[in-house]
C-alpha positions as CSV (number, residue, x, y, z in Angstrom):
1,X,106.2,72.5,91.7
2,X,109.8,74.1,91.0
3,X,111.9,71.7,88.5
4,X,115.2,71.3,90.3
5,X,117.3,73.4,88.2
6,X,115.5,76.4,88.9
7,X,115.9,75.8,92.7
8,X,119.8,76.1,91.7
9,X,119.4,78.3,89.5
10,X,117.4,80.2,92.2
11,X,120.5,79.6,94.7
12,X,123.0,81.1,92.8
13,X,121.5,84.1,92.2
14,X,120.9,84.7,96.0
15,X,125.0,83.7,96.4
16,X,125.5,86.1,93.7
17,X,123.4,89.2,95.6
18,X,124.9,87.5,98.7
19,X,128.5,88.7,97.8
20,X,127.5,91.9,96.4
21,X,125.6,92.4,100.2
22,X,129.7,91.8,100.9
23,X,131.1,94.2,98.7
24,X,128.8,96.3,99.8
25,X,130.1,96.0,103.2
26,X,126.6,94.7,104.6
27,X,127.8,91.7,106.1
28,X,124.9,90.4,107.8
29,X,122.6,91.0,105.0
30,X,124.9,88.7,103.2
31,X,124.9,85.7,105.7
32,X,121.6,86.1,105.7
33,X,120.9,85.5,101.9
34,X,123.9,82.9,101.9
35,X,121.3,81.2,105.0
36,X,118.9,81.6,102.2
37,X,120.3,80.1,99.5
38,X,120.8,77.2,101.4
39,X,117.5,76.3,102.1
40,X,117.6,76.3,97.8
41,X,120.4,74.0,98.0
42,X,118.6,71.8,100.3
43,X,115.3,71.7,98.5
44,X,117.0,70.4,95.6
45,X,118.5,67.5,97.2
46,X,115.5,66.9,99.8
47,X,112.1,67.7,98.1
48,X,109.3,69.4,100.5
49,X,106.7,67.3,98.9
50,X,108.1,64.6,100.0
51,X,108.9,65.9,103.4
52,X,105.8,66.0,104.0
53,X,104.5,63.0,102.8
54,X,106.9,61.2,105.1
55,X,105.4,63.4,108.0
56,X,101.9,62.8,107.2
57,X,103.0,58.9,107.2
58,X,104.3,59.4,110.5
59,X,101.3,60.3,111.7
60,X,99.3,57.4,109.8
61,X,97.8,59.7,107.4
62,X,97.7,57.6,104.2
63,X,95.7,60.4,102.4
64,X,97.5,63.5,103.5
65,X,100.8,61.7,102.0
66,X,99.0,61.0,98.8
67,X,97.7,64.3,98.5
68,X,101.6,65.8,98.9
69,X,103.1,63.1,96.4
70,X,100.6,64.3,94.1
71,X,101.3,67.2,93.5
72,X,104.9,66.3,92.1
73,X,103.6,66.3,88.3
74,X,107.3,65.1,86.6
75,X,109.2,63.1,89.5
76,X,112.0,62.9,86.7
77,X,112.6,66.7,86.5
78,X,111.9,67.8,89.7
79,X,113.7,65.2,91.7
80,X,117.6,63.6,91.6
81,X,118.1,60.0,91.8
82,X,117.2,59.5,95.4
83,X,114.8,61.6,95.8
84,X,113.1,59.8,92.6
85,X,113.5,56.4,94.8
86,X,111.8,57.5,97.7
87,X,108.9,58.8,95.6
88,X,108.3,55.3,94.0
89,X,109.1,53.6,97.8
90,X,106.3,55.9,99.3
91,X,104.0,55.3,96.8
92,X,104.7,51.4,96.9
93,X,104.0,51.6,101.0
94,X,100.6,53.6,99.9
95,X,99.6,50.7,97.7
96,X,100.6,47.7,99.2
97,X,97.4,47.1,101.3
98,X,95.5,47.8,97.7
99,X,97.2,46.6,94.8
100,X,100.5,43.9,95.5
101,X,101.6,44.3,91.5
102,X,101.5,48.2,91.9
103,X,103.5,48.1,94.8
104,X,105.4,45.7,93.7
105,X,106.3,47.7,90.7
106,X,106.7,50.9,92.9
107,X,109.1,49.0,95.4
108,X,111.3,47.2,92.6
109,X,111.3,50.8,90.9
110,X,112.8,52.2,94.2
111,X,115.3,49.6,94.9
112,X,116.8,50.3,91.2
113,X,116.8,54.1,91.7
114,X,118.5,53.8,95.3
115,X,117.4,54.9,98.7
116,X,119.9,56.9,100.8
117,X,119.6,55.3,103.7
118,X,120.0,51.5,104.6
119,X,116.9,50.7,106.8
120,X,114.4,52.7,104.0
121,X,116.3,49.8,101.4
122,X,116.0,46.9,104.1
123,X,111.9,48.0,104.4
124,X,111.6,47.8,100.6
125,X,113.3,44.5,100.2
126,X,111.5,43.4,103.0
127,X,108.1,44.5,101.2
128,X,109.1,42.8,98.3
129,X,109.9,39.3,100.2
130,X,106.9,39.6,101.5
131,X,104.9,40.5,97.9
132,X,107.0,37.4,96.1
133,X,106.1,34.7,99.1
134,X,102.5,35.6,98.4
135,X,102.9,35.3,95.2
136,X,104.7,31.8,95.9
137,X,108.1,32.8,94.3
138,X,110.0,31.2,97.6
139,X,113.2,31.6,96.4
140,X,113.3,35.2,95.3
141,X,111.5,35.9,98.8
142,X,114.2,34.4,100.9
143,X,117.2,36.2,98.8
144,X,115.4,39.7,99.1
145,X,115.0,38.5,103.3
146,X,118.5,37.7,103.5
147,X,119.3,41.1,101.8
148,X,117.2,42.8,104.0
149,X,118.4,41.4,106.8
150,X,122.3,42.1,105.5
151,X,121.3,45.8,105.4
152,X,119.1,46.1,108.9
153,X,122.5,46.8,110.9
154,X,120.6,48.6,113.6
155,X,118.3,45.7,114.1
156,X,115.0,47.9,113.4
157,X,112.9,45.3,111.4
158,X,114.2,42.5,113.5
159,X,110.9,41.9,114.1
160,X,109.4,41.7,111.0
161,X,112.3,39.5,109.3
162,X,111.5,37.0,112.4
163,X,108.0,37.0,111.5
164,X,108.5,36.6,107.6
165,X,111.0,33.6,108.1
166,X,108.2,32.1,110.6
167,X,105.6,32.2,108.0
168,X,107.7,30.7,105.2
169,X,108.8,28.2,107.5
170,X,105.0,27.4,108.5
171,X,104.6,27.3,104.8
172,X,106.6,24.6,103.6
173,X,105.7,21.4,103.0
174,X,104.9,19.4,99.7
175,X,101.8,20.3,97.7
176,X,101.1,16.7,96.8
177,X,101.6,13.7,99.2
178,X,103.9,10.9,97.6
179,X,103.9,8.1,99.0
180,X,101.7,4.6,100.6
181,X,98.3,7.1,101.2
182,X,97.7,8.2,97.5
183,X,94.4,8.9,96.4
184,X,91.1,7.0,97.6
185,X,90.5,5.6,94.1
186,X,94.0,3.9,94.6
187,X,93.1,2.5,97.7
188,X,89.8,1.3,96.7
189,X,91.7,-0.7,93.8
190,X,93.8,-2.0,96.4
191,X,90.9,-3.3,98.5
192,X,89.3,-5.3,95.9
């Protein structure tokens, strides 16, 4: 796993034979390495690892992705920011079915670092509506729904908000009943 400045570092030096290719007056070996270094550029703002964990989640493949984020040792020096966020939202989709304070963790983690795109930030709020409702925490569940909803403007989780505001609809209700029933002890007093 290449830390991230070396992928630059490794960039610039391939620009820097690039333009010699130029002086040279081998143009096409020169677009060439500047075709090059940009695959270096690339790699340092989109990580490979994490490609291909999101591939291998594609497909369903819950172990494939975890072997792939594994092998980023330091997410801190080998990633930026975003890249950082999706790391911790990927590992917080892995663990959600296993461990709801891990994810939880993971999730919150990602939402502070940032996500680049709207929908992956809309899924993560959504996953943490869903993690504080379980955890009975009604309030903080509908504010991260309503966020999630703000930030689904293509309508993909739709769905899912529907569902979640269903189930915390279904959901409340008082926990003790006030009122004329009481308990039976109550209304055995009353009898007598």
């Amino acid at each position: 796993m290449y830390n991230k400045i070396i992928k630059l570092i490794i960039a610039v030096g391939i620009i820097a034979y690039a333009v010699y290719q130029f002086t040279e007056g081998e143009i096409g070996n020169g677009i060439a390495l500047i075709l090059l270094a940009g695959v270096f550029v690339f790699l340092y703002f989109k990580n490979e690892f994490i490609l291909l964990a999101f591939l291998r989640l594609r497909k369903q493949d819950f172990v494939g992705a975890k072997k792939w984020l594994d092998r980023i040792k330091h997410p801190e020096g080998a990633l930026v920011k975003k890249q950082q966020g999706y790391y911790n939202y990927l590992h917080g989709l892995m663990v959600m079915q296993g461990n709801m304070n891990e994810a939880e963790k993971y999730f919150k983690k990602a939402v502070s670092l940032g996500l680049s795109m709207k929908h992956d930030l809309a899924m993560a709020k959504l996953n943490l509506a869903g993690i504080a409702f379980s955890k009975r925490r009604k309030q903080e569940a509908q504010k991260l729904l309503t966020e999630a909803q703000q930030l689904d403007k293509h309508g993909m989780l739709t769905d899912q908000i529907k569902m979640m505001k269903q189930n915390m609809k279904r959901a409340v209700g008082p926990n003790q009943h006030f009122g004329a029933g009481g308990s039976l002890r109550s209304q055995k007093r009353r009898s007598r």
